[in-house]
Jmol script that loads the backbone (N, CA, C; Angstrom):
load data "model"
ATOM      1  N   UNK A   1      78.965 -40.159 -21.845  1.00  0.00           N
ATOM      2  CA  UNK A   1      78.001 -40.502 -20.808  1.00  0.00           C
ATOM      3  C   UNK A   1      76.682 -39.781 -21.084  1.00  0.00           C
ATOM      4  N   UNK A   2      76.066 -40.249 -22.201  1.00  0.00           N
ATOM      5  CA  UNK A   2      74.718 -39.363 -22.812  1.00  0.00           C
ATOM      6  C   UNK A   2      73.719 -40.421 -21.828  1.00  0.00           C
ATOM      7  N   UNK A   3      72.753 -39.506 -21.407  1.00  0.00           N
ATOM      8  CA  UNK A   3      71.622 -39.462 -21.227  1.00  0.00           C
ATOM      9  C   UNK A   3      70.427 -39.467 -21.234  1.00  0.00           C
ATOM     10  N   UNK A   4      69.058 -39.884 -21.504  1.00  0.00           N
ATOM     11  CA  UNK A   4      68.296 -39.806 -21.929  1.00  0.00           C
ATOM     12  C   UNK A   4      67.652 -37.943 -21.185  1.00  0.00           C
ATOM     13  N   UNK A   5      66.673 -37.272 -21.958  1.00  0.00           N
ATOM     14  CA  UNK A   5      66.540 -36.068 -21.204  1.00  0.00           C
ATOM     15  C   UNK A   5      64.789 -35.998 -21.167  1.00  0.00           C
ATOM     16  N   UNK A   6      64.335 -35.671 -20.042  1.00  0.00           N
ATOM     17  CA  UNK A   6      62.972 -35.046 -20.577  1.00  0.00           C
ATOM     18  C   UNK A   6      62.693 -33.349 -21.569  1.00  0.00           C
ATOM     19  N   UNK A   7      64.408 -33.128 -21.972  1.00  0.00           N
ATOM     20  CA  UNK A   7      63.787 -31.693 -22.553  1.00  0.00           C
ATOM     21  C   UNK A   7      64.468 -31.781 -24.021  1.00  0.00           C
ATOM     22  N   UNK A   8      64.139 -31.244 -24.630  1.00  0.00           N
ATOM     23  CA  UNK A   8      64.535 -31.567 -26.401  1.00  0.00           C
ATOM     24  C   UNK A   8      65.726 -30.849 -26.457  1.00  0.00           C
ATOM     25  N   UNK A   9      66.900 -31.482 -27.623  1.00  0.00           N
ATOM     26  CA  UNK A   9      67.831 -30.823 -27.607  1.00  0.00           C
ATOM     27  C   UNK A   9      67.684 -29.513 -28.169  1.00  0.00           C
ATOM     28  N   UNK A  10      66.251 -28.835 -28.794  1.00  0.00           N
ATOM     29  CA  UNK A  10      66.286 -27.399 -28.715  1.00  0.00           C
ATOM     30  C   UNK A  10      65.981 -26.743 -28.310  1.00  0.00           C
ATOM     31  N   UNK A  11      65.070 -27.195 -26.902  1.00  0.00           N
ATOM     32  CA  UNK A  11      65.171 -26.376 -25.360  1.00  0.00           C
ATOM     33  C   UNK A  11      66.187 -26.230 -24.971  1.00  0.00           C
ATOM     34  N   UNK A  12      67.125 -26.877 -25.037  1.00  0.00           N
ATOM     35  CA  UNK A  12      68.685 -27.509 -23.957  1.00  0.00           C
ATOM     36  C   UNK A  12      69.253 -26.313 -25.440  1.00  0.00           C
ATOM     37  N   UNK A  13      69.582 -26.126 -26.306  1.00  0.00           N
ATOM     38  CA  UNK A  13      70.135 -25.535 -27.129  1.00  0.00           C
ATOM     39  C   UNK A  13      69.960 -23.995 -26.952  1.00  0.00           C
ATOM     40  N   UNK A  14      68.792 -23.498 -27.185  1.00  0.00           N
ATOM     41  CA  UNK A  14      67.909 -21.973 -26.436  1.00  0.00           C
ATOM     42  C   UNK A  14      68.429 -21.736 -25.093  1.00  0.00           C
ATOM     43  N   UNK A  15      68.418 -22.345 -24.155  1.00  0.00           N
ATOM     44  CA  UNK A  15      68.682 -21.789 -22.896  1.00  0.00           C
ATOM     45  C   UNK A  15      70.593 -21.978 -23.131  1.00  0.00           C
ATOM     46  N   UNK A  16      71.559 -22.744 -23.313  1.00  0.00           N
ATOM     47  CA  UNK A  16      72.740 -22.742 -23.772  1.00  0.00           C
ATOM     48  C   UNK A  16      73.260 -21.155 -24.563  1.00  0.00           C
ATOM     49  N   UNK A  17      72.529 -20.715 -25.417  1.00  0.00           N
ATOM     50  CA  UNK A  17      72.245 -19.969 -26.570  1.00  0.00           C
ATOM     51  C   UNK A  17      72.276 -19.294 -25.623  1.00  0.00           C
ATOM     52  N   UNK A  18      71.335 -18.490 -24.658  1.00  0.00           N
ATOM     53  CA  UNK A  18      71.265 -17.245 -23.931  1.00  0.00           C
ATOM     54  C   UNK A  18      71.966 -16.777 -23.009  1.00  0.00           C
ATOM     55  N   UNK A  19      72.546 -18.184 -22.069  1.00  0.00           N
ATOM     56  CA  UNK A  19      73.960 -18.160 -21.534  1.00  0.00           C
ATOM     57  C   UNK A  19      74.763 -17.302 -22.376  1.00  0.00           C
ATOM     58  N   UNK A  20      75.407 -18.321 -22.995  1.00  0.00           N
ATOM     59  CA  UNK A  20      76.595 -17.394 -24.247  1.00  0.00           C
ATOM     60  C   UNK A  20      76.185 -16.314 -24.258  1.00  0.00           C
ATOM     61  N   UNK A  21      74.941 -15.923 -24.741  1.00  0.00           N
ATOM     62  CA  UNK A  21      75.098 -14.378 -25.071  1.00  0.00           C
ATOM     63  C   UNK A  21      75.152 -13.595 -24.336  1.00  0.00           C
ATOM     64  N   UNK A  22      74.533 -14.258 -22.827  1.00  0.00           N
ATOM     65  CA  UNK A  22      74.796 -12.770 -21.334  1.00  0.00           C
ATOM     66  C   UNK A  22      76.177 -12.848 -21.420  1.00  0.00           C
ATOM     67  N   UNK A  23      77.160 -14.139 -21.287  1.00  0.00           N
ATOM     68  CA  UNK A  23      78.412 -13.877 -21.018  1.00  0.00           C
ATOM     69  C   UNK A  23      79.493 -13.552 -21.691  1.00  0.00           C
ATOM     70  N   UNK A  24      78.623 -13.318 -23.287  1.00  0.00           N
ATOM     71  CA  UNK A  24      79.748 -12.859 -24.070  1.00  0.00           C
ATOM     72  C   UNK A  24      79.619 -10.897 -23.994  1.00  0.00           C
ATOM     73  N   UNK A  25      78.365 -10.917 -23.976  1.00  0.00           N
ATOM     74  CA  UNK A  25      77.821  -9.277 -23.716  1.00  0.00           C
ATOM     75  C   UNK A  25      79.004  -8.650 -22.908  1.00  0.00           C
ATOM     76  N   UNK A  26      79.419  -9.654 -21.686  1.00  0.00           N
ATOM     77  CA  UNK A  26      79.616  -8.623 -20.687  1.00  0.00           C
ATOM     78  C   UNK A  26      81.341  -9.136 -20.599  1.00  0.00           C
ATOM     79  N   UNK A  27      81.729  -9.335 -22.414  1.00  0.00           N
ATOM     80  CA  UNK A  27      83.140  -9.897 -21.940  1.00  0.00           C
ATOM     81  C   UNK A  27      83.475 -10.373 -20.847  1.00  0.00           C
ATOM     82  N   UNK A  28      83.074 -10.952 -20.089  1.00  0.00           N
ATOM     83  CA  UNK A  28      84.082 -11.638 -18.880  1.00  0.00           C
ATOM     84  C   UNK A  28      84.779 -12.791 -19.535  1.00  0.00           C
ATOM     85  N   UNK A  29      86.186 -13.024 -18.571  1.00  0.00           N
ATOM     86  CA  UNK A  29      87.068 -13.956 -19.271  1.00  0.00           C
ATOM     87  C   UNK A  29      86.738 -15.184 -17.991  1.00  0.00           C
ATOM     88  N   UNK A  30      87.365 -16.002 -18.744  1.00  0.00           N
ATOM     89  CA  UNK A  30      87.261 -17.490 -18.093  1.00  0.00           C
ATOM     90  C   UNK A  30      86.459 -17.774 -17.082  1.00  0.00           C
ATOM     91  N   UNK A  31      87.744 -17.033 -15.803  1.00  0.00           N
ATOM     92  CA  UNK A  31      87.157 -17.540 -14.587  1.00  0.00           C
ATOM     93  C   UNK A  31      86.069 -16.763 -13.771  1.00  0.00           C
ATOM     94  N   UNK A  32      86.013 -15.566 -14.746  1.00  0.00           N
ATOM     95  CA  UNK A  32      84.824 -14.768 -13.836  1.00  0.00           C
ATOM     96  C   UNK A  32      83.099 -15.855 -14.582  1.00  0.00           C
ATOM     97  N   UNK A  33      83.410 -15.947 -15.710  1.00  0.00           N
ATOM     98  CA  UNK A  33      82.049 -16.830 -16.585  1.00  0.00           C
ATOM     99  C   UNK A  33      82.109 -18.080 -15.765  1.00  0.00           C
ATOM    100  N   UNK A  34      83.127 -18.686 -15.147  1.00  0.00           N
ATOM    101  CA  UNK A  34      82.758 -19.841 -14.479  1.00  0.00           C
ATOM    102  C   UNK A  34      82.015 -19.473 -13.086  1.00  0.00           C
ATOM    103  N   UNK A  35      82.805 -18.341 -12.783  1.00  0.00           N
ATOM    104  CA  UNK A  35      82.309 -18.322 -11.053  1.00  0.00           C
ATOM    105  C   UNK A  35      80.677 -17.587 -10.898  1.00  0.00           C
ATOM    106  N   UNK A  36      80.415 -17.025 -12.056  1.00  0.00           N
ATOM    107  CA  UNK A  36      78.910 -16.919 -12.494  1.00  0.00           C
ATOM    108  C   UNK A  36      78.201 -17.749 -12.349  1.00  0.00           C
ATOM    109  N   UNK A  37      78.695 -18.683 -13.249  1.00  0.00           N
ATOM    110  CA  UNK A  37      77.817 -20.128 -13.766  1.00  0.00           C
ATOM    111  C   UNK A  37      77.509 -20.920 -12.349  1.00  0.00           C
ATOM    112  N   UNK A  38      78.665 -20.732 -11.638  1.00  0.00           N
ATOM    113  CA  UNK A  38      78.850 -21.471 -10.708  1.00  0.00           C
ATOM    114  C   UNK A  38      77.668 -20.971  -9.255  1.00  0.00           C
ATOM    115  N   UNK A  39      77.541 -19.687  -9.043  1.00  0.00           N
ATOM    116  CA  UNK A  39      76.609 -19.088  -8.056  1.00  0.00           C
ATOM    117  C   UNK A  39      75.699 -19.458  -8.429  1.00  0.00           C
ATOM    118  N   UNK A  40      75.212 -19.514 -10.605  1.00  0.00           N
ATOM    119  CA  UNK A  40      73.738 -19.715 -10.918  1.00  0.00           C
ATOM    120  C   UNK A  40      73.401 -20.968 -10.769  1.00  0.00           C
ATOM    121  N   UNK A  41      74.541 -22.471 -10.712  1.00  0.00           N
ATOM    122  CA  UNK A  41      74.100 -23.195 -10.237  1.00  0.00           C
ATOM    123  C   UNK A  41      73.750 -23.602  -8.970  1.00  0.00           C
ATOM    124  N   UNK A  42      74.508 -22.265  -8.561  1.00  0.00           N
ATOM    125  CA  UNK A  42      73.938 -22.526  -6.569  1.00  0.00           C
ATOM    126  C   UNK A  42      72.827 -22.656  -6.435  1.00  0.00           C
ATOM    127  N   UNK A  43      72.670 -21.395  -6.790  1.00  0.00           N
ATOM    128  CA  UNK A  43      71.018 -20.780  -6.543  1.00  0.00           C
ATOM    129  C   UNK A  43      69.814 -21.663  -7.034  1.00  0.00           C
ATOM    130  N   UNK A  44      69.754 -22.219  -8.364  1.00  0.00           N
ATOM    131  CA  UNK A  44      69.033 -23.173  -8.843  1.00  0.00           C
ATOM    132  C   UNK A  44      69.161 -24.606  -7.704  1.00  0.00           C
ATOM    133  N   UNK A  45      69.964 -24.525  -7.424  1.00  0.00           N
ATOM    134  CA  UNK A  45      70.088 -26.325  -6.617  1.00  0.00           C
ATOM    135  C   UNK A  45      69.147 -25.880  -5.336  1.00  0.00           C
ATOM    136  N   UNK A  46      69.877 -24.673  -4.744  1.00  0.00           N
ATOM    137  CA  UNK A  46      69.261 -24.175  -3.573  1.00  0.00           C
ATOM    138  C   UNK A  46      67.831 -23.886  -3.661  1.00  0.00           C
ATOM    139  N   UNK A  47      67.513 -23.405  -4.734  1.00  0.00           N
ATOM    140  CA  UNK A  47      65.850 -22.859  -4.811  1.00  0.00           C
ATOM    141  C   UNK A  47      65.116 -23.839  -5.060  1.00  0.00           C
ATOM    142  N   UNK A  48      65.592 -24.660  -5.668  1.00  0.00           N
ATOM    143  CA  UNK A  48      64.557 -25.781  -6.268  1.00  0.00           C
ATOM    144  C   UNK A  48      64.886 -27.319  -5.537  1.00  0.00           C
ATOM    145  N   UNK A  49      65.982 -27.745  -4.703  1.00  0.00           N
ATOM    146  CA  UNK A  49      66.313 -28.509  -3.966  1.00  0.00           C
ATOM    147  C   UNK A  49      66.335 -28.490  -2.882  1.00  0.00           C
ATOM    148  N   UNK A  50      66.359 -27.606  -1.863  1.00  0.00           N
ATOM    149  CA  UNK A  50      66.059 -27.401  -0.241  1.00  0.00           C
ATOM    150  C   UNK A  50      66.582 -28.651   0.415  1.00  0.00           C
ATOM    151  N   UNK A  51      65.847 -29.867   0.272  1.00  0.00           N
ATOM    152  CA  UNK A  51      65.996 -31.062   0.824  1.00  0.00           C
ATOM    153  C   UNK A  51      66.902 -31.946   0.264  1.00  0.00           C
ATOM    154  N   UNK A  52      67.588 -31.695  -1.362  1.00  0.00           N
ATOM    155  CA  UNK A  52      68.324 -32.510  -1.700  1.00  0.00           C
ATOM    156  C   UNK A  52      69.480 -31.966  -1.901  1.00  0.00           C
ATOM    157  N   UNK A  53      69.879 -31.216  -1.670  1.00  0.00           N
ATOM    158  CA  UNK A  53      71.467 -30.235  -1.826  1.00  0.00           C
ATOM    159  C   UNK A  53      72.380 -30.925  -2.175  1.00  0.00           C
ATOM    160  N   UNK A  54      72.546 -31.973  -1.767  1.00  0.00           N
ATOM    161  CA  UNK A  54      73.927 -32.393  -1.547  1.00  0.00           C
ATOM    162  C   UNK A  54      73.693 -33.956  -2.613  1.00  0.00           C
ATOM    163  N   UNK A  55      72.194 -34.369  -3.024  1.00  0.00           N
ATOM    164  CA  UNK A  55      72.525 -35.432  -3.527  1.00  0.00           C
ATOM    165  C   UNK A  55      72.674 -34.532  -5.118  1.00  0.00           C
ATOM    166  N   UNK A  56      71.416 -33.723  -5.371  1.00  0.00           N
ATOM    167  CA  UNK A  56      71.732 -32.970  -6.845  1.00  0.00           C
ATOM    168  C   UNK A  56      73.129 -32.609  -6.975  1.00  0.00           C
ATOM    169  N   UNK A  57      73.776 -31.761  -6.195  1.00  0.00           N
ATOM    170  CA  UNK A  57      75.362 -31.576  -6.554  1.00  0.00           C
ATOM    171  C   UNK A  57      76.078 -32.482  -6.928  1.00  0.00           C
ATOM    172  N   UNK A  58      76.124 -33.659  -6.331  1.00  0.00           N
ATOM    173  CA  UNK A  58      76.512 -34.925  -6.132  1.00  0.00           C
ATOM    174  C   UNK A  58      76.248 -35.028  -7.887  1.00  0.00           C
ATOM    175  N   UNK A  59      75.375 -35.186  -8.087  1.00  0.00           N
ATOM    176  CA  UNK A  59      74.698 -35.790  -9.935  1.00  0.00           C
ATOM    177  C   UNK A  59      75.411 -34.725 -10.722  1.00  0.00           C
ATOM    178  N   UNK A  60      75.121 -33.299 -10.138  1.00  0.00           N
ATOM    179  CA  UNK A  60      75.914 -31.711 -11.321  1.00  0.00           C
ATOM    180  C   UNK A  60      77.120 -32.547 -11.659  1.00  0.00           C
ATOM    181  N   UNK A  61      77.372 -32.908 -10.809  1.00  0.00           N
ATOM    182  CA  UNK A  61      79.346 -33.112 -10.301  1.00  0.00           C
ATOM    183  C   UNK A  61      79.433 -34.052 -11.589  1.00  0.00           C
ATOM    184  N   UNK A  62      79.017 -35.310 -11.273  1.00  0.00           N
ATOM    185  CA  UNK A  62      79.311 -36.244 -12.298  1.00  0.00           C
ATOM    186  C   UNK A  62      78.953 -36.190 -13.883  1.00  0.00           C
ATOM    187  N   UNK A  63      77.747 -35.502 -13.959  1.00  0.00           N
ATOM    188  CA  UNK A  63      76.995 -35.368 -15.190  1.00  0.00           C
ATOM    189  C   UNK A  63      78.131 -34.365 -15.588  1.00  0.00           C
ATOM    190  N   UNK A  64      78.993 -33.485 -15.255  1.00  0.00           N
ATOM    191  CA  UNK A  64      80.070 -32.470 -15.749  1.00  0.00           C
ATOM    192  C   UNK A  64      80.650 -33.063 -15.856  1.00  0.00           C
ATOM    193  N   UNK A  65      81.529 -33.948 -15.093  1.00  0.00           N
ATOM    194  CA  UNK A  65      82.777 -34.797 -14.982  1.00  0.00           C
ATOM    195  C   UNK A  65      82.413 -35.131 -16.600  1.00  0.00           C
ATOM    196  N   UNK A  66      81.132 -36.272 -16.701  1.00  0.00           N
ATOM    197  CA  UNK A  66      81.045 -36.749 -18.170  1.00  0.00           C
ATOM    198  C   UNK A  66      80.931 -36.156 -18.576  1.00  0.00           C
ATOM    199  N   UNK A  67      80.613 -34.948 -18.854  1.00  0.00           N
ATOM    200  CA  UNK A  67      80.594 -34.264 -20.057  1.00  0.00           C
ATOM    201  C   UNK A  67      82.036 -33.598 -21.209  1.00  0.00           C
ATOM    202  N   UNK A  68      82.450 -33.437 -19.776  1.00  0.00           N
ATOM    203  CA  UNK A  68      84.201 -32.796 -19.792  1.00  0.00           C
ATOM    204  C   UNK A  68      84.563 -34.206 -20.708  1.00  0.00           C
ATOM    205  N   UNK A  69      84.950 -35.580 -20.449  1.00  0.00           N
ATOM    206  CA  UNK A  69      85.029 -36.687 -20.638  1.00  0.00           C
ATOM    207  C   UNK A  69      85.132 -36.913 -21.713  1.00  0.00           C
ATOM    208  N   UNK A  70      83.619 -36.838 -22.358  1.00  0.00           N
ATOM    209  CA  UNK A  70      83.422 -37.077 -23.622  1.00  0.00           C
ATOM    210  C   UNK A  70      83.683 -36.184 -24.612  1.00  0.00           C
ATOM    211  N   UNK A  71      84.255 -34.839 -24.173  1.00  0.00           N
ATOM    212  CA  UNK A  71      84.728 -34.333 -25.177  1.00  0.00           C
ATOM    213  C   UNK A  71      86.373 -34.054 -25.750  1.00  0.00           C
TER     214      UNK A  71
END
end "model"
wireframe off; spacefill off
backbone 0.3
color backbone group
């Protein structure tokens, strides 16, 4: 379920890239790196969505679903 993106796959690659490396730094296993990921996508939906909360999640949700999917 690819996408077209407005950001190049070596923006999207760099910010991927720096993830990994906070969460490998700080060894956490599985579910603590998810429940990270998971607050940082709070916060991003929340800070930058106010008014759309629930439809952006709505899109996270599926755009993961496919991603999981296709691999």
């Amino acid at each position: 379920m690819s996408q077209t993106s407005k950001y190049s796959n070596q923006d999207l690659d760099k910010v991927i890239t720096a993830l990994k490396v906070a969460i490998e730094a700080q060894k956490a296993p599985a579910a603590l790196s998810m429940m990270a990921l998971g607050e940082t996508v709070a916060d991003v939906i929340r800070n930058n969505y106010p008014e759309q909360k629930a439809h952006i999640t709505e899109q996270f949700c599926q755009a993961l679903k496919g991603i999981l999917k296709d691999s």
